[in-house]
C-alpha positions, 0 to 999 in steps of 0.5 A, a space after each residue: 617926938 619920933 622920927 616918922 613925926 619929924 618927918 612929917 612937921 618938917 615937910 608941913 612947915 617948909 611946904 607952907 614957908 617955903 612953897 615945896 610940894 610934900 612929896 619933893 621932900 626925900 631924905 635924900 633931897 639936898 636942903 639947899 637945892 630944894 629951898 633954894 637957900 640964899 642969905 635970906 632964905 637960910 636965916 628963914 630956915 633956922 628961924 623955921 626949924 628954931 621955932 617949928 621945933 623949940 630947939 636951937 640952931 646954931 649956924 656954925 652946926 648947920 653947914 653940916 647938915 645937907 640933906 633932909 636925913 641930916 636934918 630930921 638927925 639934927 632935931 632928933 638929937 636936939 630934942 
């Protein structure tokens, strides 16, 4: 999968589990302002990711990952 298609899964994925308008969705963005991420919300984020993308999360690797760049990084790498 290339990076213009991660893109786009990510932004059809949380657009319809989380509610966030496309378009709001910027590599820039901070995941955790956008989502509005609390304890709930996070473990519904990596199930998300996991499941949307067939890869692992691991938790102790996510703190890292703020913005939605790091994030597309994230699963370009762990494809």
């Amino acid at each position: 999968m290339n990076r213009t298609s991660i893109e786009e899964k990510v932004k059809y994925i949380l657009s319809e589990e989380f509610h966030v308008e496309q378009e709001a969705i910027t590599p820039g963005a901070l995941i955790s302002d956008m989502l509005e991420l609390d304890r709930q919300t996070y473990v519904d984020f990596l199930a998300v990711i996991k499941f949307g993308f067939n890869i692992k999360c691991p938790i102790a690797e996510m703190p890292e990952i703020n913005t939605f760049n790091e994030l597309y990084d994230y699963i370009e790498s762990h494809q």
